[in-house]
Backbone as numpy.savetxt, mean C-alpha at the origin, in Angstrom:
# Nx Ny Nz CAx CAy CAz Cx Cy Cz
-7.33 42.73 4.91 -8.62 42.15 4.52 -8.54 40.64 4.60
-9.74 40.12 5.22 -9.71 38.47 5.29 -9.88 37.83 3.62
-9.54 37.31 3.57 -10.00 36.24 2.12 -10.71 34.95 3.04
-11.54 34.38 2.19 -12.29 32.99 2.45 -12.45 32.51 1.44
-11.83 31.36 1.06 -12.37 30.56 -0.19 -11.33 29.00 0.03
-11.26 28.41 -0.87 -10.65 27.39 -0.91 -8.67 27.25 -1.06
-8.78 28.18 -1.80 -7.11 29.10 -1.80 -6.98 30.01 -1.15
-5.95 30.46 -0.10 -6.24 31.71 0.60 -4.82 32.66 -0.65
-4.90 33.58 -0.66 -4.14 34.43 -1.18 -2.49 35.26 -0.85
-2.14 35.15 -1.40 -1.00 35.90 -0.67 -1.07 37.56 -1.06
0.02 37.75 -0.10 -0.25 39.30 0.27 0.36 40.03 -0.97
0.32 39.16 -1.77 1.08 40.01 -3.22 -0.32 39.78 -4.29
-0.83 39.08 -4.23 -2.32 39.17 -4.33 -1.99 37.47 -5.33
-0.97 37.15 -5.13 -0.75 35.32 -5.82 -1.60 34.36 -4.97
-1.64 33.37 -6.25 -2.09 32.17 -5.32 -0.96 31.42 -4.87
-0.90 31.06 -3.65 0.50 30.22 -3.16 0.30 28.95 -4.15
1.70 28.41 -4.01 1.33 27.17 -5.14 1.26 26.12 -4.11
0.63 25.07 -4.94 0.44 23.47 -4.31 1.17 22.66 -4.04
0.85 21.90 -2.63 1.67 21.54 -2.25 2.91 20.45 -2.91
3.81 19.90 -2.59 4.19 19.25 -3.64 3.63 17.80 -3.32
3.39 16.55 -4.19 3.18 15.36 -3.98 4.28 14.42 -3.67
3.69 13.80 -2.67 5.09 13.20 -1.83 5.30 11.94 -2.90
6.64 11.50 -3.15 7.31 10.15 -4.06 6.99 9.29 -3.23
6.95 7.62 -3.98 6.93 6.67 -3.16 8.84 6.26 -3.09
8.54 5.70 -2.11 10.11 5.12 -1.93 10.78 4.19 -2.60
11.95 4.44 -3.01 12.44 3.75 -4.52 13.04 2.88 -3.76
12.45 1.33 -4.40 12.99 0.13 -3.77 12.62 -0.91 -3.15
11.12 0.03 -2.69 10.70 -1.03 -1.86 9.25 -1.45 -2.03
8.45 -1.16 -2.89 7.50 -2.04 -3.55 7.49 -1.50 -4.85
8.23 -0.24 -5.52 8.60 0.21 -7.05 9.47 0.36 -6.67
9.72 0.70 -8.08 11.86 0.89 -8.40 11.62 1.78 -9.36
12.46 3.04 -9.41 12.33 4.26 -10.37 13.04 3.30 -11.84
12.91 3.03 -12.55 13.68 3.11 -13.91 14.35 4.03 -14.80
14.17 5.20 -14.31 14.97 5.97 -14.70 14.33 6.24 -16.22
14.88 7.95 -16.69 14.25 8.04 -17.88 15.00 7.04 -19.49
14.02 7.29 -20.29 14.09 6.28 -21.17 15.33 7.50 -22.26
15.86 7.14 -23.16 16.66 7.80 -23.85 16.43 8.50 -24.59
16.61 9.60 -24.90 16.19 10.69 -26.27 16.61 10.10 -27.55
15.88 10.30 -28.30 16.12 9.77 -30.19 16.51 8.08 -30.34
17.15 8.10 -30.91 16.96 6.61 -31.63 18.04 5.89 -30.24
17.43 4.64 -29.87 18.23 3.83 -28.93 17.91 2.65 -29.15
18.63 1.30 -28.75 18.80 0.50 -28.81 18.56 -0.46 -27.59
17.54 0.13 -27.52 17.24 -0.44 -26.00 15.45 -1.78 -26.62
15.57 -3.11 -25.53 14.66 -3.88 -26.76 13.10 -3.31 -26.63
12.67 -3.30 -27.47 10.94 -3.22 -27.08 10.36 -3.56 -25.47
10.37 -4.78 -25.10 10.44 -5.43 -23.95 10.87 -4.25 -22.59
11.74 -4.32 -23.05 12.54 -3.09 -21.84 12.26 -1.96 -21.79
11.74 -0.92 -22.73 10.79 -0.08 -23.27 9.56 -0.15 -22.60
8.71 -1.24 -22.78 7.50 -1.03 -21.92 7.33 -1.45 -20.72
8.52 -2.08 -20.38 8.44 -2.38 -18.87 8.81 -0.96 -17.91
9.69 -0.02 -18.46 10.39 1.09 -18.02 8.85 1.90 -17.82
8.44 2.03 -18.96 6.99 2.74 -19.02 5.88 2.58 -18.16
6.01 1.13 -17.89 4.59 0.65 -16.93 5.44 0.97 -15.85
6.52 0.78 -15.29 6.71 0.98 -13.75 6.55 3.05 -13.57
6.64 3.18 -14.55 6.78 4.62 -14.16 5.26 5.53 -14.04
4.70 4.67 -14.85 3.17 4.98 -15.19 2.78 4.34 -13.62
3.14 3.38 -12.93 2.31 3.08 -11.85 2.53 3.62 -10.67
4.35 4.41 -10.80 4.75 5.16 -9.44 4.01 6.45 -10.11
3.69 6.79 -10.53 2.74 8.20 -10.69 1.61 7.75 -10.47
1.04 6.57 -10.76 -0.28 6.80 -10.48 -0.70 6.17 -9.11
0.48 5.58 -8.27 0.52 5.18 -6.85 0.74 7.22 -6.24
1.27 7.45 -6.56 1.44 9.04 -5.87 0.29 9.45 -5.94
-0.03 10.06 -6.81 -1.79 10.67 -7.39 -2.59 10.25 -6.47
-2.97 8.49 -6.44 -3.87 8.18 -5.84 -3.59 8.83 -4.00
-2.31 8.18 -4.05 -2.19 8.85 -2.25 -2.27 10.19 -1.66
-2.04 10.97 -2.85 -2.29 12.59 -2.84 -4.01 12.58 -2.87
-3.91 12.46 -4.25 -5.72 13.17 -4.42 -6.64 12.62 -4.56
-6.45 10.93 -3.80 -7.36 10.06 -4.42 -8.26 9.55 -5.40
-8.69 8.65 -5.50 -9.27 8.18 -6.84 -9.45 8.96 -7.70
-10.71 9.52 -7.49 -11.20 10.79 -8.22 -10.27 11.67 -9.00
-8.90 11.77 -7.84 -7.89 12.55 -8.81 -7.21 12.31 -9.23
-7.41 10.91 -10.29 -5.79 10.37 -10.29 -6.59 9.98 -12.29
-6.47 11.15 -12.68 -7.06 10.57 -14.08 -5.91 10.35 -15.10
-5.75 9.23 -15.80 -5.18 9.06 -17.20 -4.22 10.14 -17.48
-4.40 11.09 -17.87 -3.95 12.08 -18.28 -2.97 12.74 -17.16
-3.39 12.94 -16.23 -2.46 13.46 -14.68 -1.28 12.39 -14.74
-1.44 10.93 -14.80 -0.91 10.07 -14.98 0.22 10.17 -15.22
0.37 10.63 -16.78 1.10 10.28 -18.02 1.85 11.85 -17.69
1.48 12.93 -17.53 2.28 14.25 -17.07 3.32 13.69 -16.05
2.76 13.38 -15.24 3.61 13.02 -13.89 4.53 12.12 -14.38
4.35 11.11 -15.17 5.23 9.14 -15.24 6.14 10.06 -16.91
5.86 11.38 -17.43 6.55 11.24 -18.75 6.78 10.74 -19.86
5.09 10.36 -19.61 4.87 9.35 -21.00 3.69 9.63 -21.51
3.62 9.69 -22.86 2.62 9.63 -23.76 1.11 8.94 -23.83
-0.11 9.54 -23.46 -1.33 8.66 -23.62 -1.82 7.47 -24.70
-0.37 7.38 -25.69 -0.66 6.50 -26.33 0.20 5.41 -25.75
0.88 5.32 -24.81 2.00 4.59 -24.19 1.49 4.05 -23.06
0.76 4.82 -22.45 -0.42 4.54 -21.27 -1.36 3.31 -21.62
-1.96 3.68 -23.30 -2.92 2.64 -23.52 -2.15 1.31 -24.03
-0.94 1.51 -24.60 -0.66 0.23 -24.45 -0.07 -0.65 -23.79
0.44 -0.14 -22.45 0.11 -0.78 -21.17 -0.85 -1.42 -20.46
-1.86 -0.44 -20.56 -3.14 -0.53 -19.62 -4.02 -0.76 -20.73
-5.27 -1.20 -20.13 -6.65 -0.98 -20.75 -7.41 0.37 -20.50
-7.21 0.71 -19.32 -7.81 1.88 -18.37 -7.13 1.97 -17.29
-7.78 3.00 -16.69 -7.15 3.63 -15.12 -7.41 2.55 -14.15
-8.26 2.13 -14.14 -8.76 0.85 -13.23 -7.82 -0.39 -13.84
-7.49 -0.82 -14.65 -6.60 -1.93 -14.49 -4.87 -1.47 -14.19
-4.73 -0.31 -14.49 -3.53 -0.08 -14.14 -3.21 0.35 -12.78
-4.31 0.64 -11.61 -3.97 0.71 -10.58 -4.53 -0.42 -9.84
-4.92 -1.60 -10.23 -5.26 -3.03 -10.10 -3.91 -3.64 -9.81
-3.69 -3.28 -11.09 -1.92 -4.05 -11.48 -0.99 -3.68 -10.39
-1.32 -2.02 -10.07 -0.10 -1.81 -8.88 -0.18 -2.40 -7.65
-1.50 -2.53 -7.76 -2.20 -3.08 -6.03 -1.94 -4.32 -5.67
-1.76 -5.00 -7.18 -1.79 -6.23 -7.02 0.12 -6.43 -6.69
0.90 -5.36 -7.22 2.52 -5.64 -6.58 2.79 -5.60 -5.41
2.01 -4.27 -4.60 1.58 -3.91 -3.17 1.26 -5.35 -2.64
0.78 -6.41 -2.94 0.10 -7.44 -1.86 1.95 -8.75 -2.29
1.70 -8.32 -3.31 2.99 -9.47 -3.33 3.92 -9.23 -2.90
4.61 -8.07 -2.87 5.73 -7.70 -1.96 5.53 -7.60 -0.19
3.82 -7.16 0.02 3.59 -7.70 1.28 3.71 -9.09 1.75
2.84 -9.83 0.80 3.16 -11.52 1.13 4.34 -12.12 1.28
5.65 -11.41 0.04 6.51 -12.54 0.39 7.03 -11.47 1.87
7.01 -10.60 2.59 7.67 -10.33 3.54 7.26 -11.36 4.62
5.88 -11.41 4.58 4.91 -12.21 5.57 5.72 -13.46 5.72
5.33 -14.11 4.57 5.99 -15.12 4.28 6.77 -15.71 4.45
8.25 -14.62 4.47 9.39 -15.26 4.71 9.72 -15.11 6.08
8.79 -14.69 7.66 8.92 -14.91 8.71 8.90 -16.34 9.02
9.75 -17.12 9.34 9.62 -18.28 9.30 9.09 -18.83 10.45
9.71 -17.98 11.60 9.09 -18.40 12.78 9.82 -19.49 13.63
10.96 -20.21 13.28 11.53 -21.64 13.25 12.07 -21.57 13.97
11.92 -22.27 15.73 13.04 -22.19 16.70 12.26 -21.23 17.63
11.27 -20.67 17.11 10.24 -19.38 18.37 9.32 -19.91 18.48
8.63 -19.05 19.58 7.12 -19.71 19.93 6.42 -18.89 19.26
5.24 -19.53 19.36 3.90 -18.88 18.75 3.58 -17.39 18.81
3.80 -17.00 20.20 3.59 -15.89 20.58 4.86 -14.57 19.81
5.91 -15.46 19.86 7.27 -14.49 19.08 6.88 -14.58 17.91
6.45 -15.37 17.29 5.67 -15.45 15.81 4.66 -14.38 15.63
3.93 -14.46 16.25 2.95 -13.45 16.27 2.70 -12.09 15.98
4.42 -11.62 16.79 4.77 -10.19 17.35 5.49 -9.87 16.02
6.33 -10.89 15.48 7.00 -10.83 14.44 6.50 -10.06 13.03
5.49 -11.55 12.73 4.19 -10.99 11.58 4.16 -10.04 11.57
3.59 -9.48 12.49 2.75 -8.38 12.67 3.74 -7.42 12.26
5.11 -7.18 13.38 6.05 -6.48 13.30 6.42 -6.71 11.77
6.33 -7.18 10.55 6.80 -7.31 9.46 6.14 -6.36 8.86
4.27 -6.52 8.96 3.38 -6.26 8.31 3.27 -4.25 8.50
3.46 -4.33 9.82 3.53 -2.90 9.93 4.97 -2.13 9.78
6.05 -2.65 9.99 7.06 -1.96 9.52 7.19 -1.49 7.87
6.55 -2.55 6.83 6.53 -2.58 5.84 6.00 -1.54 5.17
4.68 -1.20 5.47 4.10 -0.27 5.18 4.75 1.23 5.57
5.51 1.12 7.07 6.03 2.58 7.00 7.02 2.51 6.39
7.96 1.53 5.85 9.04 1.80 4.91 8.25 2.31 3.74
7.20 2.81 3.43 6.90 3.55 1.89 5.07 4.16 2.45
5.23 5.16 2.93 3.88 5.67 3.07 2.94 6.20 2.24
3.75 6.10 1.17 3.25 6.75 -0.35 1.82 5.56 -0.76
2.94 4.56 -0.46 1.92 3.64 -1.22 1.26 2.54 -0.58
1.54 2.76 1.43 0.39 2.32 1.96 -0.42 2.76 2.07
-0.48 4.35 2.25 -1.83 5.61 2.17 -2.27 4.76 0.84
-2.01 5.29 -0.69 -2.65 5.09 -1.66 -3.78 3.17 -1.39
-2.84 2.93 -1.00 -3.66 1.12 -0.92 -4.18 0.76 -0.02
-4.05 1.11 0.96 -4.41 0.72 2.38 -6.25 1.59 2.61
-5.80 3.12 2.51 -6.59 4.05 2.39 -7.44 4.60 1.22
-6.80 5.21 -0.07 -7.38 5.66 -0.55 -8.04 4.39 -2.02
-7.68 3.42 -2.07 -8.08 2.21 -3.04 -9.42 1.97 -2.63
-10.25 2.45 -1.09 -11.48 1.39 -0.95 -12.58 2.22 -1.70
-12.08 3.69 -2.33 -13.14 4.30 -3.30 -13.24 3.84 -4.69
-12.84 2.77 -4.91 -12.62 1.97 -6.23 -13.72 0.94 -6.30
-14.42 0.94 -4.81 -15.87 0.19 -5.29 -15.52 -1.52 -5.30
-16.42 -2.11 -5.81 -16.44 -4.06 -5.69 -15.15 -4.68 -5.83
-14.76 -4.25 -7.34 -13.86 -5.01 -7.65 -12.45 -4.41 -6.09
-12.45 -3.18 -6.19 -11.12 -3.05 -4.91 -11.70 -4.09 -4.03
-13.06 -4.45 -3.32 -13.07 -4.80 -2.08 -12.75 -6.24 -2.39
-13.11 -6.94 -3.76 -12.92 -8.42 -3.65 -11.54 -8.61 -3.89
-10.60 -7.42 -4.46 -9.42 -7.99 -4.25 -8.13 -7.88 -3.04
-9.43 -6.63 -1.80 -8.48 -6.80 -1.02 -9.25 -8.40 0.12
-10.50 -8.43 -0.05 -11.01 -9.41 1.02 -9.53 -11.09 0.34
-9.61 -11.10 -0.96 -8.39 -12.19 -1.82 -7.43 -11.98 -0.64
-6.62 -11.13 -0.57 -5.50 -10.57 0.39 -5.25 -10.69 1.53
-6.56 -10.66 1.76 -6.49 -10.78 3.48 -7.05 -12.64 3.98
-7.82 -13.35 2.93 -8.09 -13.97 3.40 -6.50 -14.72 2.95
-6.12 -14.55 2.18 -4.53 -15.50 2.35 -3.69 -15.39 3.22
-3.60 -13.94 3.79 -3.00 -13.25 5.40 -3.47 -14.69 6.30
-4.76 -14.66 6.60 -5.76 -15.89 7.10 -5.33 -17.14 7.55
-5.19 -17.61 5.97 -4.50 -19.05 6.25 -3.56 -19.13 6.67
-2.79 -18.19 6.07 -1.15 -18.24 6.71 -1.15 -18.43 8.23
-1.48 -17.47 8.70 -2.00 -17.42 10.20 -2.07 -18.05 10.53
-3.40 -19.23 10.43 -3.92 -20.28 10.62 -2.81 -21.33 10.53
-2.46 -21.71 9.67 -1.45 -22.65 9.23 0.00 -22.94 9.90
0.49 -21.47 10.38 1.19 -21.26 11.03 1.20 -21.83 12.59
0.24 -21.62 12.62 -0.56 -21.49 14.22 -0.39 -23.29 14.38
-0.73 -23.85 13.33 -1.44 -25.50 13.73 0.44 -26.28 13.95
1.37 -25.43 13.12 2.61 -25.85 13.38 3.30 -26.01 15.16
2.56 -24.99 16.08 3.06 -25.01 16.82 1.60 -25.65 18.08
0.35 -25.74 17.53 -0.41 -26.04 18.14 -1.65 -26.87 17.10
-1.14 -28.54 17.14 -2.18 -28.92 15.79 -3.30 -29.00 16.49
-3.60 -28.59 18.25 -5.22 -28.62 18.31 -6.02 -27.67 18.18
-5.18 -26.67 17.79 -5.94 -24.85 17.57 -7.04 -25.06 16.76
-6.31 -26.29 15.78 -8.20 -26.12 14.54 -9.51 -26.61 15.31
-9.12 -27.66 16.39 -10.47 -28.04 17.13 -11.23 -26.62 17.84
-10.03 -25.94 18.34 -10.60 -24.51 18.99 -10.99 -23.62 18.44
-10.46 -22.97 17.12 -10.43 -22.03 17.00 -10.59 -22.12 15.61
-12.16 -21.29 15.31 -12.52 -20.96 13.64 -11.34 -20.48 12.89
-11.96 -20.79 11.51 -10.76 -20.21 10.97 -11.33 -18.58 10.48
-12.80 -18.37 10.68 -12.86 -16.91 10.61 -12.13 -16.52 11.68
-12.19 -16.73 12.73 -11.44 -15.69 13.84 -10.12 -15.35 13.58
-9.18 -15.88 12.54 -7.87 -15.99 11.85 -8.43 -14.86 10.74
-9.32 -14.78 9.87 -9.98 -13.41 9.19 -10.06 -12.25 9.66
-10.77 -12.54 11.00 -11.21 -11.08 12.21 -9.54 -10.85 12.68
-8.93 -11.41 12.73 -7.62 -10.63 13.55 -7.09 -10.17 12.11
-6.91 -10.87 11.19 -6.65 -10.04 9.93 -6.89 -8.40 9.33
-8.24 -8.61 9.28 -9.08 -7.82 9.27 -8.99 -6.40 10.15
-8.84 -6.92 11.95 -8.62 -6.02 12.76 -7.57 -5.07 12.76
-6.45 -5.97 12.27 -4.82 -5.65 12.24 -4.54 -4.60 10.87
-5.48 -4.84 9.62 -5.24 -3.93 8.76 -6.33 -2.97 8.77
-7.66 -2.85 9.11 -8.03 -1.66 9.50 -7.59 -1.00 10.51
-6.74 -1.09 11.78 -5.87 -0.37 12.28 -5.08 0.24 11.96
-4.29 -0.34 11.07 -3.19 0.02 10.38 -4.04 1.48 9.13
-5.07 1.00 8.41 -5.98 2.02 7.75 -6.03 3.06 8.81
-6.76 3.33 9.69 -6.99 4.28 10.50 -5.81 5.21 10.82
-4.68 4.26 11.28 -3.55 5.13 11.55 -2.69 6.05 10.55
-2.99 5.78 9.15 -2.99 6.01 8.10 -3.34 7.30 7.53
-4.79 7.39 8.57 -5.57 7.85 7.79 -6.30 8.85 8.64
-5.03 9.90 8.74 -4.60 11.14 9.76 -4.44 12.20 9.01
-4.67 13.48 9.31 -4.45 14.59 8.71 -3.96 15.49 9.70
-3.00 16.14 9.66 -1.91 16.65 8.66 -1.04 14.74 8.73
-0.71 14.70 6.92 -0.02 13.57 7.23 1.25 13.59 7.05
2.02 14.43 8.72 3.01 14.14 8.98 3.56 12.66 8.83
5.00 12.23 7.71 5.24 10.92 8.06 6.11 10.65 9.62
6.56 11.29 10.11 6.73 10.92 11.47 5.97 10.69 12.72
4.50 11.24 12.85 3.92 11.29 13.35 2.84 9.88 12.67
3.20 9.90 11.50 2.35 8.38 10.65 2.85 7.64 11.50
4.48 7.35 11.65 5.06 5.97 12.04 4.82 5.90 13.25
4.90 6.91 14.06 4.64 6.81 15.76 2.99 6.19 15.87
2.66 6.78 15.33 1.21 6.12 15.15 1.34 4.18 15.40
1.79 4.14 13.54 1.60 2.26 13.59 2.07 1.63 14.09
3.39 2.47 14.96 4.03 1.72 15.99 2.98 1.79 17.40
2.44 2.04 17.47 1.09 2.04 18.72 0.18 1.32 18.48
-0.34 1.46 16.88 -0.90 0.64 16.57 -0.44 -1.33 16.71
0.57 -1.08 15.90 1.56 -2.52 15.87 1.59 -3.01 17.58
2.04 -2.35 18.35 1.76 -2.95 20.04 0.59 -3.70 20.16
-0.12 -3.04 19.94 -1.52 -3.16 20.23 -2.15 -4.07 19.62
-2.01 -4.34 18.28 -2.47 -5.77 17.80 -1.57 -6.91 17.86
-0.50 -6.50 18.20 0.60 -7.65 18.90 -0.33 -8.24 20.22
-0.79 -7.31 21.22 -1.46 -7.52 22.11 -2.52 -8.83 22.45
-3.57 -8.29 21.27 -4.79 -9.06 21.14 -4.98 -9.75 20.69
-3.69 -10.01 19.63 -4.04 -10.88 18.32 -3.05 -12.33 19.49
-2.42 -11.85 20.09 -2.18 -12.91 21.28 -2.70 -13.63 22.09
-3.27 -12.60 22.88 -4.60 -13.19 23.50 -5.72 -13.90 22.88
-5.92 -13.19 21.86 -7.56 -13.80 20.82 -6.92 -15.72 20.87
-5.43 -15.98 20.21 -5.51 -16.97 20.12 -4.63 -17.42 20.98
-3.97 -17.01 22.33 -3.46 -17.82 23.32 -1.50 -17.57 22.72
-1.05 -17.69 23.64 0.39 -17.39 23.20 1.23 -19.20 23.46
């Protein structure tokens, strides 16, 4: 007999169970802390809620990349991270500032990678390939939590979009800034929106490629590595190598 519904059944008449939710990668924009100690410890307050918030945010970076916004409530949270809803609130205010807070580690650990391409001794064009090559390798070193940020954060409405447009327009300058090191007449040529639009271009690509189903991660990375060519490409041309 066929079944049709949203669960299909197994032939023992069970529901198969769900799939499991993939971890983010320990190390490279979170760090597991490991569980906190049973009964009385001596560990300081301080260290206590820092253990708590990182663990509360790698659960709620998973959640979001699994079941997006919608499914990533308070409570799912605190099951998953092993901590108490009263431990939650005194971390957070709400679900929205605590996956603010993570988003906001997501851009800093992106920046300083950006960042520390120095570029010094290459041309513009090896600069270019570099960035880029930083920006997209980065993200496949932890797919957990470029899906969750990249992809599933833009259902978070205003406040997500003004803090990723913050993000990208600093991507921007950098760019820009970079650029005038090896060419100080680029600013006569070249807007500094068009330093936005390749921004812009380079991480909704990177979104798209992302943002594949079945999400094989091997088939993710082959992806942004096609992707990554490819805005190596244009983002060359757009401003001359």
């Amino acid at each position: 007999m066929r079944c049709e519904g949203r669960q299909r059944l197994r032939h023992d008449g069970g529901v198969p169970p769900a799939a499991p939710i993939p971890s983010i990668r320990d190390g490279v924009f979170f760090t597991h802390p490991g569980a906190l100690p049973r009964g009385k410890h001596r560990l300081p307050r301080e260290e206590v809620v820092a253990i708590q918030r990182e663990r509360v945010m790698i659960a709620a970076v998973e959640l979001l990349a699994a079941h997006g916004y919608r499914g990533t409530a308070a409570r799912d949270v605190c099951v998953r991270a092993g901590v108490s809803l009263t431990a939650f609130y005194e971390n957070f205010a709400d679900r929205d500032q605590m996956l603010f807070t993570a988003y906001d580690r997501f851009i800093d650990v992106l920046l300083a990678r950006l960042v520390g391409v120095s570029g010094a001794g290459s041309t513009w064009g090896a600069y270019v390939e570099e960035v880029i090559g930083a920006y997209f390798e980065t993200l496949a070193s932890d797919l957990v939590v470029a899906r969750a940020f990249q992809v599933e954060m833009d259902a978070m409405g205003r406040p997500a979009r003004a803090r990723r447009r913050a993000a990208l327009t600093g991507l921007a300058d950098l760019l820009r800034t970079k650029h005038l090191e090896w060419d100080p007449m680029a600013g006569d040529r070249i807007p500094a929106a068009a330093y936005l639009t390749g921004v812009y271009g380079s991480r909704q690509a990177a979104s798209d490629a992302l943002d594949v189903e079945p999400a094989d991660d091997e088939a993710t990375r082959a992806r942004l590595r096609v992707v990554q060519g490819d805005a190596v490409d244009w983002v060359t041309r757009l401003f001359g190598d």
